[in-house]
N, C-alpha and C positions, 0 to 999 in steps of 0.2 A: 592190448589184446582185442576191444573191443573195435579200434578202428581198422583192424588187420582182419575182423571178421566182416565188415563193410566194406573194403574194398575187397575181398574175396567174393562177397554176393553180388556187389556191384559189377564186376568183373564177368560174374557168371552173367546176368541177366543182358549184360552189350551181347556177349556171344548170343545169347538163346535169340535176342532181336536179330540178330547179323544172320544166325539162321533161319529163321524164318523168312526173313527177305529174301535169301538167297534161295529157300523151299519152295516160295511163291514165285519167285522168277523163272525158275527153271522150268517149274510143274503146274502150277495155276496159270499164266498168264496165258491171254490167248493172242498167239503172233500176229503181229501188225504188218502186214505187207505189204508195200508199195502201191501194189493198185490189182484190186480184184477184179478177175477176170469175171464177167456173169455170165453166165449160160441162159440162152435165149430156151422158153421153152420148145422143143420140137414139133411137139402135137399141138397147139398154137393154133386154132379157127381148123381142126382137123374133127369128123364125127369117130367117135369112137371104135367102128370099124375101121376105118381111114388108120386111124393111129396102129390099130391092131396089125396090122397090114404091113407099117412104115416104124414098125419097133426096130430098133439097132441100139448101137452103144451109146447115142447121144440122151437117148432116155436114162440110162443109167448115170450118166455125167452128170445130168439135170436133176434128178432125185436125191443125190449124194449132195448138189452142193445144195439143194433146198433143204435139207436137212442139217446145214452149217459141216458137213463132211470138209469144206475148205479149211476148215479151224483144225485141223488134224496136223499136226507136225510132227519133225524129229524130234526122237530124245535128244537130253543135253549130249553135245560130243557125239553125236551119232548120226553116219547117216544112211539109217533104217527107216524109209519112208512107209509112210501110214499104207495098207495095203488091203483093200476091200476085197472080197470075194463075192460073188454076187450070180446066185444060182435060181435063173427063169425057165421054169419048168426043167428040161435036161440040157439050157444052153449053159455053158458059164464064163461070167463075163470080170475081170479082173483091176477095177478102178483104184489106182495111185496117186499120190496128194502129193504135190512139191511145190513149199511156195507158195501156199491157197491155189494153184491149177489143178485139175482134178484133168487124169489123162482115163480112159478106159478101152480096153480092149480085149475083144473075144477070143478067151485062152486060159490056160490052170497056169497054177503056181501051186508051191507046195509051203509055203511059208508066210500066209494069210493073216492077218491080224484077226479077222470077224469075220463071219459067212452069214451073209443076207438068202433066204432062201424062201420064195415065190413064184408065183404064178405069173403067166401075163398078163392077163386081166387083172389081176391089185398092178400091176407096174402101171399100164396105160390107166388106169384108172386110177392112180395117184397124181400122174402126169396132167390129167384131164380137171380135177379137183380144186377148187379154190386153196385148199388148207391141207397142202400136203403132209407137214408134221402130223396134223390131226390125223390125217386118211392115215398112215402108216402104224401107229397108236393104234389105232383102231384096229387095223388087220392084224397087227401083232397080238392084241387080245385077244381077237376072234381065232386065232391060231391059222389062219389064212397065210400068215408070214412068219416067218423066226429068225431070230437073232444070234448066234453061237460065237459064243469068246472063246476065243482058240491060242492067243497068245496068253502071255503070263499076266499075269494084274501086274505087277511094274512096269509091263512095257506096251498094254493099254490104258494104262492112268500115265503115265509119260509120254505119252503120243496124242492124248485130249479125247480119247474115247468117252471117258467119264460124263461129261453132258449128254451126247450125244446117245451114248445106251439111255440113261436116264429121262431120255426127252422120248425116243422112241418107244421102248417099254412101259416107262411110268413105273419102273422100278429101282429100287438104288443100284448102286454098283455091288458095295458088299454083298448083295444077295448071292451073286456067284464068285465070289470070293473063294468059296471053302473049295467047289468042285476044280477053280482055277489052281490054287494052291497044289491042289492035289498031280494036277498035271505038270507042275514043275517039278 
């Protein structure tokens, strides 16, 4: 009796490991891919009129992936790529992740994962910044910029949002957990 309840526990605890690796691979891990593209910054030896001037989507491409936005992937078995939204002043601009390449382009979608929502001066002057994670942190505090999860918490914790709110905000994910919940 006693050894039928040891390999019973035994038993349990290979699964509970089996799952856990298999929880971390799908959902923790951050994809490893062939060769990251880098995005040069655009405003680069520009005064910051200059940049204000020569703002387009490659700033948007450069802030997303300075902010590790290329670590964003499919969910497992899915291909629902990570989908920014990204609202300067009344332009909006719509950056997609495939493969750590981050593509952007001036246009709506209606099926957003997050809405980044700023001014262009915090953009050009994130772009301009030595410490872009910090400048965005910053604006986010100062309510200059916001952040809106728009998709369900499964399928921005499944896509790698989780750092990424968290590094920007300085706040957990759970925080909006309950209002997200509520929208599924």
């Amino acid at each position: 009796m006693k050894k039928a309840i040891f390999i019973v526990i035994g038993i349990f605890i290979v699964l509970l490991l089996i799952a856990g690796g298999l929880f971390y691979y799908f959902f923790m891990r951050i994809p490893q891919f062939s060769e990251i593209i880098k995005i040069e910054n655009p405003a680069q030896g520009l005064s910051a009129e200059q940049a204000r001037i020569g703002f387009d989507e490659s700033y948007i491409d450069y802030i997303i992936f300075a902010i590790d936005g290329w670590r964003l992937h499919n969910p497992p078995l899915s291909k629902d790529i990570p989908k920014i939204k990204v609202i300067v002043d009344s332009e909006i601009y719509v950056s997609k992740i495939t493969d750590g390449q981050i593509v952007t382009e001036k246009k709506d979608i209606d099926k957003e994962d997050i809405i980044i929502t700023t001014n262009k001066e915090e953009m050009v002057n994130a772009v301009l910044s030595f410490e872009i994670k910090q400048y965005i942190k910053n604006s986010v505090a100062e309510g200059k910029t916001s952040i809106e999860l728009v998709a369900g918490y499964t399928t921005l914790f499944s896509k790698g949002y989780l750092s990424l709110y968290e590094e920007m905000t300085g706040e957990s994910f759970t925080g909006s957990v309950i209002r997200i919940f509520r929208q599924e």
